[in-house]
mmJSON file of the N, C-alpha and C atoms, coordinates in Angstrom:
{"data_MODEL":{"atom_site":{
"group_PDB":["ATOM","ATOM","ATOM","ATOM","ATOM","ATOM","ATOM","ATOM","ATOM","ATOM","ATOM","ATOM","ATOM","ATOM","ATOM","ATOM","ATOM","ATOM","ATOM","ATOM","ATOM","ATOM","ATOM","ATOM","ATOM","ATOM","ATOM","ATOM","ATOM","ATOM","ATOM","ATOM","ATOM","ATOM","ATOM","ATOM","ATOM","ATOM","ATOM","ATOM","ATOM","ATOM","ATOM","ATOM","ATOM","ATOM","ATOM","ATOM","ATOM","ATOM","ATOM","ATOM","ATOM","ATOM","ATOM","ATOM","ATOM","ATOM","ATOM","ATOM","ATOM","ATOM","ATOM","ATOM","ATOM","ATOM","ATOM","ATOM","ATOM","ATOM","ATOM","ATOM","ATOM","ATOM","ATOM","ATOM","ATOM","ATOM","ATOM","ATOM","ATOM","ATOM","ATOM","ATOM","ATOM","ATOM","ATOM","ATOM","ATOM","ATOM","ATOM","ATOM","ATOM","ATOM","ATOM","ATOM","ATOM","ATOM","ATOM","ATOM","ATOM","ATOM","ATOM","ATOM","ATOM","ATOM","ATOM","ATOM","ATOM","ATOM","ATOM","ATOM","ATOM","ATOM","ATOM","ATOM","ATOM","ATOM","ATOM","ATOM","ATOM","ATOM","ATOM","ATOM","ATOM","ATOM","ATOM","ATOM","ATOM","ATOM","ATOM","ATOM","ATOM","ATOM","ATOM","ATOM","ATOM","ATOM","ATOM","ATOM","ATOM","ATOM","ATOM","ATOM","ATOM","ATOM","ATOM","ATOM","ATOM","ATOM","ATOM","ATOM","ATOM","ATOM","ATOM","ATOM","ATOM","ATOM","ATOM","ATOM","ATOM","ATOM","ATOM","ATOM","ATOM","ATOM","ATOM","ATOM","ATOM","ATOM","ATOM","ATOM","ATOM","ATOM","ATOM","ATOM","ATOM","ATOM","ATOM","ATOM","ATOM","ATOM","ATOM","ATOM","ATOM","ATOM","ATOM","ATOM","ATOM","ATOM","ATOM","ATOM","ATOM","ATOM","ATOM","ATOM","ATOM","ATOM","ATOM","ATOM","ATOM","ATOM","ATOM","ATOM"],
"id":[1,2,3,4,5,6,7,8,9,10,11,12,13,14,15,16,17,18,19,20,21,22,23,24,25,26,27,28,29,30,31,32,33,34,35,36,37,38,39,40,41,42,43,44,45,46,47,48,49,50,51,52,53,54,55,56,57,58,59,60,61,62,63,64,65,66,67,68,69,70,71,72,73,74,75,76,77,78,79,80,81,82,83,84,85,86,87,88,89,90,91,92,93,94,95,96,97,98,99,100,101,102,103,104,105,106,107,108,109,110,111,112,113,114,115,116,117,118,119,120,121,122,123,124,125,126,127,128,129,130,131,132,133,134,135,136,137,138,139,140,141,142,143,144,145,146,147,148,149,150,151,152,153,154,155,156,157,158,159,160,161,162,163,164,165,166,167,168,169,170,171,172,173,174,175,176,177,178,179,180,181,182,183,184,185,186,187,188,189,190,191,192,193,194,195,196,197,198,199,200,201,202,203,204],
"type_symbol":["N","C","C","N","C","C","N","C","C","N","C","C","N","C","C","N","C","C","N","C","C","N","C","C","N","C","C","N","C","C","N","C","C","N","C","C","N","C","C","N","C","C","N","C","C","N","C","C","N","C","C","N","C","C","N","C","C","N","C","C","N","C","C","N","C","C","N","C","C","N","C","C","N","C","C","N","C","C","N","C","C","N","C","C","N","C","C","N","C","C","N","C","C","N","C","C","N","C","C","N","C","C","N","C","C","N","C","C","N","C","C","N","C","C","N","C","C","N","C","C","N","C","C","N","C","C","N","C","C","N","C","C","N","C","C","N","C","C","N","C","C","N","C","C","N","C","C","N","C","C","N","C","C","N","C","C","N","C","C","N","C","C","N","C","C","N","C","C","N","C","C","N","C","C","N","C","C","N","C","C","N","C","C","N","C","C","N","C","C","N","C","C","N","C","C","N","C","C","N","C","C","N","C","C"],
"label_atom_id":["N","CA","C","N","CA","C","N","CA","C","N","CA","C","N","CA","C","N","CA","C","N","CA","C","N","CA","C","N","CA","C","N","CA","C","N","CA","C","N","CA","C","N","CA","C","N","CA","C","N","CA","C","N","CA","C","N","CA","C","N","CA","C","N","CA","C","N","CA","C","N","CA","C","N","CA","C","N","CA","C","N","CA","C","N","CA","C","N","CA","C","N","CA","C","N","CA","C","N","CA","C","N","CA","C","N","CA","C","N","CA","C","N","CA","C","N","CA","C","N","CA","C","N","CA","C","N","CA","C","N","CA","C","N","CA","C","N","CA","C","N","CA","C","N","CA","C","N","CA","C","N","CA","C","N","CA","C","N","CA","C","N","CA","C","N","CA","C","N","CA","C","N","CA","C","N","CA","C","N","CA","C","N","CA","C","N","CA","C","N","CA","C","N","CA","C","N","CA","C","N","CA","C","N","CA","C","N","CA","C","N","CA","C","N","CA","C","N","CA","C","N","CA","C","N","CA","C","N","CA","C","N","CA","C","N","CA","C"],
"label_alt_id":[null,null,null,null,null,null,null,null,null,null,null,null,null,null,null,null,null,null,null,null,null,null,null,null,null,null,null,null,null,null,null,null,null,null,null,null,null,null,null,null,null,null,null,null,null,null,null,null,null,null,null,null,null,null,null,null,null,null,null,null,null,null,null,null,null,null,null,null,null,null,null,null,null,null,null,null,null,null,null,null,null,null,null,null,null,null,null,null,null,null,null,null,null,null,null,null,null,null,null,null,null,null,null,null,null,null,null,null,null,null,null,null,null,null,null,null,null,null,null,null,null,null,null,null,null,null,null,null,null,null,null,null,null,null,null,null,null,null,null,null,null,null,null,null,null,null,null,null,null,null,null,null,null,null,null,null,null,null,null,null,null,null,null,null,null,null,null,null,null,null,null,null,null,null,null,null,null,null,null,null,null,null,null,null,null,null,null,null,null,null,null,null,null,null,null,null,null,null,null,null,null,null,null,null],
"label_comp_id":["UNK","UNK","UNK","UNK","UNK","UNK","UNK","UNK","UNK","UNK","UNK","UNK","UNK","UNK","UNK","UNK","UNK","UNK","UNK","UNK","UNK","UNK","UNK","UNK","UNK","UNK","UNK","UNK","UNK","UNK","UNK","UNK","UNK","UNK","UNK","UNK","UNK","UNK","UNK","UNK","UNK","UNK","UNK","UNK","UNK","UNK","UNK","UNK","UNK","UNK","UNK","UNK","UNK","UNK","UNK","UNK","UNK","UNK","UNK","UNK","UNK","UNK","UNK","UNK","UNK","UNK","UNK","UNK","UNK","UNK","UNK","UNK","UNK","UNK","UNK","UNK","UNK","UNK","UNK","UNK","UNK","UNK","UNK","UNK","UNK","UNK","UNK","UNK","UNK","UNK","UNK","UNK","UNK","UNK","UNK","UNK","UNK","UNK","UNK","UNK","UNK","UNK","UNK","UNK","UNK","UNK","UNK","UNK","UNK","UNK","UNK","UNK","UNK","UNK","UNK","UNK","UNK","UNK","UNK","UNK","UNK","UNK","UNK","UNK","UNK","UNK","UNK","UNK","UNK","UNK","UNK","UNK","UNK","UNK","UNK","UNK","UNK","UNK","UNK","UNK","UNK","UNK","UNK","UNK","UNK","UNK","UNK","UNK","UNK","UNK","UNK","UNK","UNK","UNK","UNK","UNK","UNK","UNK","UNK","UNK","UNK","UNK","UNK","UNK","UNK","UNK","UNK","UNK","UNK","UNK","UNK","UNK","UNK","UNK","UNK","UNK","UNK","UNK","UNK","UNK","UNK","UNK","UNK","UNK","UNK","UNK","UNK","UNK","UNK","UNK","UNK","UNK","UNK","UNK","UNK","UNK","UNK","UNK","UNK","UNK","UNK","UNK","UNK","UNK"],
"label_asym_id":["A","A","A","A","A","A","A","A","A","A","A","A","A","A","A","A","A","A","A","A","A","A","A","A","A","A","A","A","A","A","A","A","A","A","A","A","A","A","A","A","A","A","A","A","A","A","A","A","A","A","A","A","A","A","A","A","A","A","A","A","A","A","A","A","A","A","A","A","A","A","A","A","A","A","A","A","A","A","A","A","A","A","A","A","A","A","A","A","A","A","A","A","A","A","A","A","A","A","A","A","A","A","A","A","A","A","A","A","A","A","A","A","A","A","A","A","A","A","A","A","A","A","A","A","A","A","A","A","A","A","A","A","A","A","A","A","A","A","A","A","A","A","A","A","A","A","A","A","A","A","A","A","A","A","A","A","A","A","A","A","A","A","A","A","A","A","A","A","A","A","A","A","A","A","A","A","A","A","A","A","A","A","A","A","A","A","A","A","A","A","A","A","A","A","A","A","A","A","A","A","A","A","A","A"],
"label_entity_id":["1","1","1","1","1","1","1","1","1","1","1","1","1","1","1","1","1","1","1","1","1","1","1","1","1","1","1","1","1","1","1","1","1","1","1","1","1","1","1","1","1","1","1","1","1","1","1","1","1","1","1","1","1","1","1","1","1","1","1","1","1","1","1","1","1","1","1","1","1","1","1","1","1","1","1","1","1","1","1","1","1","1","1","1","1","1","1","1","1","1","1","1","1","1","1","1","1","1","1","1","1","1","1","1","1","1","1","1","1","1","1","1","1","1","1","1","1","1","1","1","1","1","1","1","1","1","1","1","1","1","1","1","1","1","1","1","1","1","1","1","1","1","1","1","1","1","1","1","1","1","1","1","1","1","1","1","1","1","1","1","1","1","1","1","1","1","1","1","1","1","1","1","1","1","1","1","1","1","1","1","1","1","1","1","1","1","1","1","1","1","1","1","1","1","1","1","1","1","1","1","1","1","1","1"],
"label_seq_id":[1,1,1,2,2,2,3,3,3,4,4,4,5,5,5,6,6,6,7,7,7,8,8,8,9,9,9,10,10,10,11,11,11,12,12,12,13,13,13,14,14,14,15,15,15,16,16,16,17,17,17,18,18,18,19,19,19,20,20,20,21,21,21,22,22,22,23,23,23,24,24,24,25,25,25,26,26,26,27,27,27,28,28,28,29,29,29,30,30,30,31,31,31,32,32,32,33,33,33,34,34,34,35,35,35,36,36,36,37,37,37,38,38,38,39,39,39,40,40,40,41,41,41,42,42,42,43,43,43,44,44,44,45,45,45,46,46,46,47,47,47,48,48,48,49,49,49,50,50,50,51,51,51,52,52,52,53,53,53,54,54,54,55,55,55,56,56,56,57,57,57,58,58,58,59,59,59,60,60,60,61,61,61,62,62,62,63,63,63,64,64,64,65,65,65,66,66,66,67,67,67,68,68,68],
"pdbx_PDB_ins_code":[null,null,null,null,null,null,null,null,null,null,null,null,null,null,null,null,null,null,null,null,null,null,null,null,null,null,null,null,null,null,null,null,null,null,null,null,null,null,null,null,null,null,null,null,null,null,null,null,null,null,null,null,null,null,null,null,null,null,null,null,null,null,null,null,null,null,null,null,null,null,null,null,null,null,null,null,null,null,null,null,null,null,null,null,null,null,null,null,null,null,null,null,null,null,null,null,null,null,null,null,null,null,null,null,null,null,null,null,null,null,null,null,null,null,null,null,null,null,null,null,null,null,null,null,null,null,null,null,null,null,null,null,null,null,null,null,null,null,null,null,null,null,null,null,null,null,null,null,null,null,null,null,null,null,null,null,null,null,null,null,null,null,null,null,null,null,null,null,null,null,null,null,null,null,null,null,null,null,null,null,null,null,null,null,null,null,null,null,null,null,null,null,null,null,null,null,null,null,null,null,null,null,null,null],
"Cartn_x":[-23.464,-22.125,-21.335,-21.825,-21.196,-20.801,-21.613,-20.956,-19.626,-19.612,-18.448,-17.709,-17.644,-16.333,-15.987,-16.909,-16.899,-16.126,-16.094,-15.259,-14.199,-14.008,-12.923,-11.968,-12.44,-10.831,-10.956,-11.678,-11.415,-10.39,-10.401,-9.904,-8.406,-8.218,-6.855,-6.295,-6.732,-6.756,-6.269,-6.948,-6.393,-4.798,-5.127,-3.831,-2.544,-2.871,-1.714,-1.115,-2.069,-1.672,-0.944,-1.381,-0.396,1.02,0.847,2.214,2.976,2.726,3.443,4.306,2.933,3.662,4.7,4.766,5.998,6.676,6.881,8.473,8.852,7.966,8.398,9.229,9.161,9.569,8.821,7.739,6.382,5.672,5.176,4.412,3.089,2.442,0.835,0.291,-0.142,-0.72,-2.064,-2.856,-3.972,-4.609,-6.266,-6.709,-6.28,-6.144,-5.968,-4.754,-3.774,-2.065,-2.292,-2.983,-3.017,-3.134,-4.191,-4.789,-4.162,-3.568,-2.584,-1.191,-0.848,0.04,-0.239,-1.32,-2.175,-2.199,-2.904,-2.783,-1.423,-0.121,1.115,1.767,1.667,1.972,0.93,0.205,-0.908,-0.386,-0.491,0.154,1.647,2.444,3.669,3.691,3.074,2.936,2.843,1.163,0.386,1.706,2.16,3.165,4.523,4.777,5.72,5.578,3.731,3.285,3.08,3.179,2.691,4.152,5.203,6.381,6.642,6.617,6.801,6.172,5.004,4.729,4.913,5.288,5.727,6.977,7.768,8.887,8.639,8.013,7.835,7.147,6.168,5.942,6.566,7.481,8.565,9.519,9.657,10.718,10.546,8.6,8.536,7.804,8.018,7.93,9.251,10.219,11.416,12.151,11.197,11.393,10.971,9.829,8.785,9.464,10.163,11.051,11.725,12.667,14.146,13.489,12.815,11.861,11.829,10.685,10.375,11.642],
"Cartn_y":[25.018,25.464,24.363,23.651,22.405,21.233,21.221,19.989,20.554,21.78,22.182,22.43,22.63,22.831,20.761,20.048,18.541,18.281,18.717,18.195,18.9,19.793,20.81,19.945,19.532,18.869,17.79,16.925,15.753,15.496,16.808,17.105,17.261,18.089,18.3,17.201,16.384,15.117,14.236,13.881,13.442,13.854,15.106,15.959,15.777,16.218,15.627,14.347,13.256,11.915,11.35,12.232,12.213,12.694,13.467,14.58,13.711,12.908,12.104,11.262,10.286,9.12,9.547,11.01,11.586,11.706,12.177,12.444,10.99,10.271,9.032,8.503,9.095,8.084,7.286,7.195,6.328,7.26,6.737,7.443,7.285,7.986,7.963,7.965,7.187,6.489,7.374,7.224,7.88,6.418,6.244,5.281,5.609,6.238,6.315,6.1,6.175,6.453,4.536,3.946,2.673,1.406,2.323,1.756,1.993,2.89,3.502,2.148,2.312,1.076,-0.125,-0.726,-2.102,-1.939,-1.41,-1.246,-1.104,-0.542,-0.936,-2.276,-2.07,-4.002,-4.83,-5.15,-5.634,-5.452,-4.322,-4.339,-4.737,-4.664,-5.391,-6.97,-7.391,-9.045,-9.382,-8.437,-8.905,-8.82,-7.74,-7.581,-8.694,-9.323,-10.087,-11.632,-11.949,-12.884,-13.291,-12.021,-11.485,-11.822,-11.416,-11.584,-12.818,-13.8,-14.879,-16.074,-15.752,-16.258,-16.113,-14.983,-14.475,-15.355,-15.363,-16.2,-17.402,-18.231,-19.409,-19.651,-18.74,-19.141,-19.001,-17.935,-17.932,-19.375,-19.447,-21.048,-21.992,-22.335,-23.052,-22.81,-22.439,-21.769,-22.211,-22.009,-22.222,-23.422,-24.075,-25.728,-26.274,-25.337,-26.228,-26.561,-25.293,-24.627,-25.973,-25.957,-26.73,-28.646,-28.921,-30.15,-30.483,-29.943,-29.756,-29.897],
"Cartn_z":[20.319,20.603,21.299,22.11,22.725,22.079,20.952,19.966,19.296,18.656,18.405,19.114,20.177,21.028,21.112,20.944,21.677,20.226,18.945,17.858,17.837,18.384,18.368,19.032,20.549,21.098,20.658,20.198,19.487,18.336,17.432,16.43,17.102,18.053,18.297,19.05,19.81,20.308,19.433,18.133,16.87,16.536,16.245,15.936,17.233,18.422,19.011,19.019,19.144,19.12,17.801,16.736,15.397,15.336,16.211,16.715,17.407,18.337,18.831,18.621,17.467,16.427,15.957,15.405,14.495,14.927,16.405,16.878,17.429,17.715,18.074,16.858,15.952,14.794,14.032,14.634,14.283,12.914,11.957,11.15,11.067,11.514,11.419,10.278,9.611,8.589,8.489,7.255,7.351,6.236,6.739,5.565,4.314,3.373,2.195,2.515,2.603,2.569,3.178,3.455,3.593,2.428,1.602,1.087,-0.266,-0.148,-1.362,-1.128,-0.048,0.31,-0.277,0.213,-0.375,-2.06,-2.542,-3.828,-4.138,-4.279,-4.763,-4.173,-3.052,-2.986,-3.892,-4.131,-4.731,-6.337,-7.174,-8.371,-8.515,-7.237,-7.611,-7.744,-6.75,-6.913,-7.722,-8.582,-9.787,-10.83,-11.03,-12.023,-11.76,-10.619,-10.774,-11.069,-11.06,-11.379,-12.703,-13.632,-14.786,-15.43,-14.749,-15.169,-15.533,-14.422,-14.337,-15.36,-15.235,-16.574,-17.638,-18.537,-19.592,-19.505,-18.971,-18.829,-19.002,-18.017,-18.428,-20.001,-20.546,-21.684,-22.479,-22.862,-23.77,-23.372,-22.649,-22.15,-22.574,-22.481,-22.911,-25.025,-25.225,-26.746,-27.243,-26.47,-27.099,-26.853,-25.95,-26.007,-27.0,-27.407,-28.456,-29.826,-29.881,-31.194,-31.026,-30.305,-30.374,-30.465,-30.26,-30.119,-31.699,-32.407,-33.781,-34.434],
"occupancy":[1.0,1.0,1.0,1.0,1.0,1.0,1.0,1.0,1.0,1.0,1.0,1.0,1.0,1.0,1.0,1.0,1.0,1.0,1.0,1.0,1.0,1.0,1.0,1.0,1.0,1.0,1.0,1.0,1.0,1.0,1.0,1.0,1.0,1.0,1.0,1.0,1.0,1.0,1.0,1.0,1.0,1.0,1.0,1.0,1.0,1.0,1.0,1.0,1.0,1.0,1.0,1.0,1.0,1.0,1.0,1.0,1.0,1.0,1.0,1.0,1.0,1.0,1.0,1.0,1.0,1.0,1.0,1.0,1.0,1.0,1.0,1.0,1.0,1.0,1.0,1.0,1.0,1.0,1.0,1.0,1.0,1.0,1.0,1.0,1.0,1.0,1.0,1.0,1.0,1.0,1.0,1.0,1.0,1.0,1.0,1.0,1.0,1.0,1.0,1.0,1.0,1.0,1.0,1.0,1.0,1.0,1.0,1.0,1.0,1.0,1.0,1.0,1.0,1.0,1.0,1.0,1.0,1.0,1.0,1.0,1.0,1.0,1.0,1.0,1.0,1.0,1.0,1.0,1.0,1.0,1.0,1.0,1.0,1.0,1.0,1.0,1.0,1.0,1.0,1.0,1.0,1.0,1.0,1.0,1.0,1.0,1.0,1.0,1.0,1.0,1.0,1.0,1.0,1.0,1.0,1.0,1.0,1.0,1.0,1.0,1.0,1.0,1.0,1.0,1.0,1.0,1.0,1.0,1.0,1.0,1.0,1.0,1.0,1.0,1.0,1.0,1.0,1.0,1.0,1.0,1.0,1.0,1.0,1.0,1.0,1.0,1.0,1.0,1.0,1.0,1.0,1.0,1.0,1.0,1.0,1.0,1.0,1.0,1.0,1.0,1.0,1.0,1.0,1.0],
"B_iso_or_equiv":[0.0,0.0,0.0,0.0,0.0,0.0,0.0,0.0,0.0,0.0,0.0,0.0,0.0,0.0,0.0,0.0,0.0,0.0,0.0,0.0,0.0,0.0,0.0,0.0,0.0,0.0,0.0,0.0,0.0,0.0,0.0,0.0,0.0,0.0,0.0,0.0,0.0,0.0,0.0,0.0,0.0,0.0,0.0,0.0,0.0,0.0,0.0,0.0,0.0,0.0,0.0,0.0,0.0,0.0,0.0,0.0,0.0,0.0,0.0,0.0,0.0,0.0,0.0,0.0,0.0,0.0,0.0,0.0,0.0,0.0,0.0,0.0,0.0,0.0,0.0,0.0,0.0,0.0,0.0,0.0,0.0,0.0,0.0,0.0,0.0,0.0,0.0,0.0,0.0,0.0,0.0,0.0,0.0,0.0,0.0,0.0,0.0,0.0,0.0,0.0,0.0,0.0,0.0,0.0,0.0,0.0,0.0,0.0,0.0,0.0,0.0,0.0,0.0,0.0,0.0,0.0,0.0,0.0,0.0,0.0,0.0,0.0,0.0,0.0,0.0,0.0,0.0,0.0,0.0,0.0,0.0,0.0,0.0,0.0,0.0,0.0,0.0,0.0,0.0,0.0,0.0,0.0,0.0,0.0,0.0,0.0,0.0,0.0,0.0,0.0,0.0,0.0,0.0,0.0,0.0,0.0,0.0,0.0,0.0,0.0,0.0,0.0,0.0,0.0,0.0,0.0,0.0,0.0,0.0,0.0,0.0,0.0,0.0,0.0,0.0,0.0,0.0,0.0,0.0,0.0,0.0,0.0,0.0,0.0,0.0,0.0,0.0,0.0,0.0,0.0,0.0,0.0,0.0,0.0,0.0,0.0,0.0,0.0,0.0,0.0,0.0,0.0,0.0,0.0],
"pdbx_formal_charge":[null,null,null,null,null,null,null,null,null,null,null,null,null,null,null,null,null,null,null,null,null,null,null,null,null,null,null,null,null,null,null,null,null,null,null,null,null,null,null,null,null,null,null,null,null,null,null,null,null,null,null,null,null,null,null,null,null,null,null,null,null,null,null,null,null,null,null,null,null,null,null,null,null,null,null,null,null,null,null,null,null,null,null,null,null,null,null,null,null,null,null,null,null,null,null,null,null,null,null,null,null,null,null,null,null,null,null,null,null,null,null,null,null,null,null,null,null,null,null,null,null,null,null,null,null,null,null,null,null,null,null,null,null,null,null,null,null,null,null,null,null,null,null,null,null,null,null,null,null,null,null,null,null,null,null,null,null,null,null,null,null,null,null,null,null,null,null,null,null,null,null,null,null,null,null,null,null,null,null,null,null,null,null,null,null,null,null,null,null,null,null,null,null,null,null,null,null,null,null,null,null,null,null,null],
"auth_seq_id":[1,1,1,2,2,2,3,3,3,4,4,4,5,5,5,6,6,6,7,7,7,8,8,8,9,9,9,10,10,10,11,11,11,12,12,12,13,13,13,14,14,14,15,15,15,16,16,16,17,17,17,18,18,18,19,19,19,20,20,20,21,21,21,22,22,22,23,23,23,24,24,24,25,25,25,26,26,26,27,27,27,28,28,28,29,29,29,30,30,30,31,31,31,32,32,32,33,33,33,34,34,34,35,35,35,36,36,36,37,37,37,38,38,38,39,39,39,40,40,40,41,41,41,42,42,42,43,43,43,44,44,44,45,45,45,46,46,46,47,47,47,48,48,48,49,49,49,50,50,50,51,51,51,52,52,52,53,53,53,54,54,54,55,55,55,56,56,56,57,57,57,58,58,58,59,59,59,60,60,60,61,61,61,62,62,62,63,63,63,64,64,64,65,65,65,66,66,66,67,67,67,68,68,68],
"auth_comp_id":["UNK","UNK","UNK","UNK","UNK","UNK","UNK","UNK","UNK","UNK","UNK","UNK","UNK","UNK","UNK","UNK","UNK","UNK","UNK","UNK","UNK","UNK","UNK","UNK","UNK","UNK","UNK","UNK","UNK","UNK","UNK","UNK","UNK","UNK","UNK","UNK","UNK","UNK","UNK","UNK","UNK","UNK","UNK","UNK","UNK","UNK","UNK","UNK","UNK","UNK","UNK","UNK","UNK","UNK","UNK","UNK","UNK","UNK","UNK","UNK","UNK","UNK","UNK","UNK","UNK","UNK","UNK","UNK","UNK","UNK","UNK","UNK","UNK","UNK","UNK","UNK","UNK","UNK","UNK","UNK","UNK","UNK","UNK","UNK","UNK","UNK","UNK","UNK","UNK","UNK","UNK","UNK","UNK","UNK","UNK","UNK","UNK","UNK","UNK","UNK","UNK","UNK","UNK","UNK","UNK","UNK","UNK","UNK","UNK","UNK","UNK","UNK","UNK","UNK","UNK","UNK","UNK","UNK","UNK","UNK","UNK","UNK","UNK","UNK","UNK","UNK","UNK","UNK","UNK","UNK","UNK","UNK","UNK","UNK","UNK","UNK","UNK","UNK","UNK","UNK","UNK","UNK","UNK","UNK","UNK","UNK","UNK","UNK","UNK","UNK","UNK","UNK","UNK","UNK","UNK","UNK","UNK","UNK","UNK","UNK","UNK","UNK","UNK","UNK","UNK","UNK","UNK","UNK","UNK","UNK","UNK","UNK","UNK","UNK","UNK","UNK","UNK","UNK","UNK","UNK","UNK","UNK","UNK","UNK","UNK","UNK","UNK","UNK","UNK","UNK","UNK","UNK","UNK","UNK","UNK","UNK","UNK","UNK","UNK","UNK","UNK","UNK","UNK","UNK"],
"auth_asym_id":["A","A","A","A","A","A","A","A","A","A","A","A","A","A","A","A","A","A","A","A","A","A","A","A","A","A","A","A","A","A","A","A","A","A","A","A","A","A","A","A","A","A","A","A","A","A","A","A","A","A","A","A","A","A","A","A","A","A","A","A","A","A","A","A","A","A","A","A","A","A","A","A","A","A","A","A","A","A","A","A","A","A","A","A","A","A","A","A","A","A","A","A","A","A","A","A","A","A","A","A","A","A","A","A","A","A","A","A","A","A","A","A","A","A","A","A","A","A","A","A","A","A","A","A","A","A","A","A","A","A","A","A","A","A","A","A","A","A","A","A","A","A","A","A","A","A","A","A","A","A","A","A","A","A","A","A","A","A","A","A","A","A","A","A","A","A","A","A","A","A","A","A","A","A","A","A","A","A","A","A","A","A","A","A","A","A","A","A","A","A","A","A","A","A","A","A","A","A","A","A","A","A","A","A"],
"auth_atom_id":["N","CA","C","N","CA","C","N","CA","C","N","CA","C","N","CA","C","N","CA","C","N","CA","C","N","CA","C","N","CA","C","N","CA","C","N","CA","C","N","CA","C","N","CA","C","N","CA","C","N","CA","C","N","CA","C","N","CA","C","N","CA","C","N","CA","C","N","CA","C","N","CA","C","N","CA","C","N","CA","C","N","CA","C","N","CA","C","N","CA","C","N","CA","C","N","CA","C","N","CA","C","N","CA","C","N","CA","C","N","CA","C","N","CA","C","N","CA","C","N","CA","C","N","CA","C","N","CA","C","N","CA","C","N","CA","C","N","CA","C","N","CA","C","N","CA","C","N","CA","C","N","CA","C","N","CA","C","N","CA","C","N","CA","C","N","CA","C","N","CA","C","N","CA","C","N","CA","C","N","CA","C","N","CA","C","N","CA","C","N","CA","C","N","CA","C","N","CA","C","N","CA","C","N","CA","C","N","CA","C","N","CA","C","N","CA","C","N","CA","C","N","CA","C","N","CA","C","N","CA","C","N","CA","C","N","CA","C"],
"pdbx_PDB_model_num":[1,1,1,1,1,1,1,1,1,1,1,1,1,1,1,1,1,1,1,1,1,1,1,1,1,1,1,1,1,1,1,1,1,1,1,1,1,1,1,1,1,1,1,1,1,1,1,1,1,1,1,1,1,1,1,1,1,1,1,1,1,1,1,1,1,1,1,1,1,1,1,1,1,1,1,1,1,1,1,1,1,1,1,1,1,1,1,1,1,1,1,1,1,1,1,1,1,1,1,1,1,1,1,1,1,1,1,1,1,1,1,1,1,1,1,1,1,1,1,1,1,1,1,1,1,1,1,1,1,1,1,1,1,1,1,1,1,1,1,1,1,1,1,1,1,1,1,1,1,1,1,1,1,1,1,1,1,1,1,1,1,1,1,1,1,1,1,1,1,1,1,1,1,1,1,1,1,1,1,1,1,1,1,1,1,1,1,1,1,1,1,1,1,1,1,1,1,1,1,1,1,1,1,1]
}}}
């Protein structure tokens, strides 16, 4: 019975200190909601790197063209 009461206020301990962040304005993050973060920054880069090259290769494709 003492361990559960010992996760019980831990749990709400958690929970208030989340409560806090929020009215502070602060947003309490959770690992996944982090990592969910990381991964879309991460596919945007990739995708703007992805971009970028596509570009340059068409650019230079159409140097090649005009050369010939």
């Amino acid at each position: 019975m003492a361990t559960h009461s010992k996760v019980r206020v831990a749990a709400e301990a958690q929970f208030r200190k989340s409560l806090k962040a929020t009215w502070k304005g602060k947003t309490a993050s959770t690992p996944y909601e982090a990592e969910a973060r990381a991964a879309r920054n991460k596919t945007a880069r990739l995708k703007e790197l992805r971009l970028a090259k596509e570009a340059s290769e068409k650019e230079a494709k159409a140097r090649q063209g005009t050369e010939n």
